[in-house]
C-alpha positions as CSV (number, residue, x, y, z in Angstrom):
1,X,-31.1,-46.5,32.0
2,X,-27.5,-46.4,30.0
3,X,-29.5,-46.6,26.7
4,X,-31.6,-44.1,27.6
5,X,-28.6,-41.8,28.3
6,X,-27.1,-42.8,25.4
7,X,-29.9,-42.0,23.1
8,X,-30.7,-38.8,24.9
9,X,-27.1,-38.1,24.4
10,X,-27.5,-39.1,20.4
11,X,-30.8,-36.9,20.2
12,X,-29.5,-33.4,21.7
13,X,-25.7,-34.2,19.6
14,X,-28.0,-34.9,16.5
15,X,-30.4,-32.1,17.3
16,X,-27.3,-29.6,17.7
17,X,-25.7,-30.6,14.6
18,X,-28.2,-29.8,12.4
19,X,-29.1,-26.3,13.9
20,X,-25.1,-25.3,14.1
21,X,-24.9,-26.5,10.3
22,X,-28.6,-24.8,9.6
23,X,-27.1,-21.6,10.6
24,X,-23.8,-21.9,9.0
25,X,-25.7,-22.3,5.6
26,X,-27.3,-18.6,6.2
27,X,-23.7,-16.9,6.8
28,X,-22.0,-15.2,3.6
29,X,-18.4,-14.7,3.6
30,X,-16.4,-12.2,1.1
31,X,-12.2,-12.1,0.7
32,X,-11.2,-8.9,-1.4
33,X,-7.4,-8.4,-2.5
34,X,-7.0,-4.7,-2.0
35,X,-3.8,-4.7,-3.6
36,X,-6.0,-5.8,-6.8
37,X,-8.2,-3.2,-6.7
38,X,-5.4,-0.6,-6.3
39,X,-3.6,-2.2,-9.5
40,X,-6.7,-3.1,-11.6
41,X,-9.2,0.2,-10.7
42,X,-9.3,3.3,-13.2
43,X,-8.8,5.6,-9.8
44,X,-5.8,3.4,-8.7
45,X,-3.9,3.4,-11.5
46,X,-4.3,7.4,-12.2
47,X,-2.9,7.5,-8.4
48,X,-0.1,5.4,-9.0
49,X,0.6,7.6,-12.1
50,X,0.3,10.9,-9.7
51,X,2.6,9.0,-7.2
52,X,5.1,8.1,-10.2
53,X,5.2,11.2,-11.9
54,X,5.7,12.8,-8.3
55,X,8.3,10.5,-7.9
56,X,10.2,11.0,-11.3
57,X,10.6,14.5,-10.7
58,X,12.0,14.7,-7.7
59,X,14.5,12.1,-8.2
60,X,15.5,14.5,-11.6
61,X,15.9,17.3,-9.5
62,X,18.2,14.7,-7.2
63,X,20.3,13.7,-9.9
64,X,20.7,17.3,-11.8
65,X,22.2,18.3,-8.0
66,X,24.4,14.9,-7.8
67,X,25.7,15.8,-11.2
68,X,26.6,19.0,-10.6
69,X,28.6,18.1,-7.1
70,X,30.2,15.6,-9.3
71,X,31.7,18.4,-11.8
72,X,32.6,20.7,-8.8
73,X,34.0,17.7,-7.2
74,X,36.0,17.2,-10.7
75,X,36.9,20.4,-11.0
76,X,38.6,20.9,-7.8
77,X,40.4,17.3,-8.3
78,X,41.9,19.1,-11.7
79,X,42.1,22.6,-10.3
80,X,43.9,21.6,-6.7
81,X,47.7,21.1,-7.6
82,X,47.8,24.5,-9.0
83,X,45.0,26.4,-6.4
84,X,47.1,27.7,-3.4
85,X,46.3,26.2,0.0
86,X,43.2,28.9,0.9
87,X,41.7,28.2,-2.3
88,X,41.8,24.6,-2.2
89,X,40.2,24.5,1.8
90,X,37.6,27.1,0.8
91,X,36.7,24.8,-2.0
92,X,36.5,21.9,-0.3
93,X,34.4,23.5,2.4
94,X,31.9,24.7,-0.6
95,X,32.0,21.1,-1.9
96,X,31.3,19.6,1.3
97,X,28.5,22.7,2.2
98,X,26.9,21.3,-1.4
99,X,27.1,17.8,-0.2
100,X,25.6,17.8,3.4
101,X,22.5,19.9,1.5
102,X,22.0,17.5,-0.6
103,X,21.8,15.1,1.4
104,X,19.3,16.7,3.7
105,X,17.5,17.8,0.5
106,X,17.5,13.9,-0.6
107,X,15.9,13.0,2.8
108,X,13.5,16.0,2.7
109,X,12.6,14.3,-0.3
110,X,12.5,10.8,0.7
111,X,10.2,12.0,3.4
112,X,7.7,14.0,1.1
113,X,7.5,11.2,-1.1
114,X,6.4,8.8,1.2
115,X,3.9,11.4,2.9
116,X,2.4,11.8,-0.9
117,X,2.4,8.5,-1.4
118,X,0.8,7.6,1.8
119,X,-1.7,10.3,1.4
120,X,-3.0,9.1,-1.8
121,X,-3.3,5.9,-0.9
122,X,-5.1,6.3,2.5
123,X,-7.5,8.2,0.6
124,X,-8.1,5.0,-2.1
125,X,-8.3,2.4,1.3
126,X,-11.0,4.6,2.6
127,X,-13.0,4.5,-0.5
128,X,-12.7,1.0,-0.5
129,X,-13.8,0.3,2.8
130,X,-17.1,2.3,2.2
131,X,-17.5,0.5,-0.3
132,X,-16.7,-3.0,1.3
133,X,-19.1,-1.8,3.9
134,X,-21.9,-0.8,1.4
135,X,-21.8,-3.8,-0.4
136,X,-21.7,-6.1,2.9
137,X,-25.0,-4.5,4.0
138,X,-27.0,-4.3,1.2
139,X,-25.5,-7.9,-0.3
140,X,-26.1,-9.3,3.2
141,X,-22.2,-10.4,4.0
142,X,-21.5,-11.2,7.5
143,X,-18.0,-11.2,7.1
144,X,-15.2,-9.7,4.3
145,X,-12.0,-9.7,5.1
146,X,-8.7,-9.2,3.0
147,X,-6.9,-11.8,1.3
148,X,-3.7,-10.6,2.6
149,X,-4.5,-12.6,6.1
150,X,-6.5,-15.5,4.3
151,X,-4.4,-18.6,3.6
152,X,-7.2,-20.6,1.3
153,X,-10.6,-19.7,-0.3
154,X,-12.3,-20.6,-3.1
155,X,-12.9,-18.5,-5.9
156,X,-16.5,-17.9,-5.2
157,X,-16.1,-15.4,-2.2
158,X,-13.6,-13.3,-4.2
159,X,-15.5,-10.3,-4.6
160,X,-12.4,-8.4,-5.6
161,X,-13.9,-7.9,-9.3
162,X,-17.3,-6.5,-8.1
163,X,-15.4,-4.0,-5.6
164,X,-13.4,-2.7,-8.9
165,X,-16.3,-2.6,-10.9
166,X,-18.2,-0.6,-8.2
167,X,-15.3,1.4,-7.7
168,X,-14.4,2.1,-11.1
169,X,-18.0,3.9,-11.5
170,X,-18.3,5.5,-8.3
171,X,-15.1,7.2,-8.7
């Protein structure tokens, strides 16, 4: 009776086996490094250009403003010993009225920056989910996920290079 448990036991074990591992064979898996496809897409590098540029300019503006509190601040350093008392304190106050805006105008700044930044790259992630999504369906994928979570894969479920390609002449 024990060896017929035991090689019912085997049979169902074996039997399970081979239909867990049967169905396992059918399932395709993708990894995609987004960051890639940001860096190494036509569309991602014009962004990061546009976010660059954006960037640059601002932060000229910024340090035309910083300069110019720096010669006022100069100046009055020079032009105090022989300003009388009034002078000097209105001065000062001007400095200090330049200084408090420019630092609210550097955060104003910061914050559009990021918002532009943000913006333009939101819009890239969407387009590359669609197209993760398009290719899962029509490629038969039952799961992609993104590198950034993965700790190993092989090479051959990077589909990284087909989503830049794809991406590169959708967009």
């Amino acid at each position: 009776m024990q060896t017929f448990k035991a090689a019912f036991t085997a049979m169902i074990f074996f039997f399970s086996f081979f239909v867990i591992s049967s169905y396992g064979a059918d399932t395709r898996i993708g990894v995609v490094n987004i960051q890639r496809i940001v860096e190494g897409s036509s569309a991602g590098k014009k962004i990061q250009a546009e976010i660059k540029k954006e960037g640059m300019k601002l932060d000229a503006d910024l340090k035309k403003r910083g300069a110019d509190i720096e010669n006022m601040k100069k100046k009055l350093e020079r032009e105090a010993p022989v300003m009388s008392k009034e002078q000097r304190e209105k001065k000062e106050r001007e400095l200090n009225i330049k200084v408090y805006d420019f630092k609210s105008l550097e955060k104003k700044y910061k914050e559009t920056f990021f918002k532009f930044q943000n913006e333009k790259l939101d819009r890239m992630r969407k387009e590359i989910l669609e197209l993760v999504q398009d290719i899962g369906k029509k490629e038969g994928y039952h799961l992609i996920i993104q590198k950034a979570g993965v700790l190993y894969f092989p090479d051959s479920i990077d589909i990284t290079d087909k989503l830049i390609d794809l991406y590169n002449a959708k967009f």
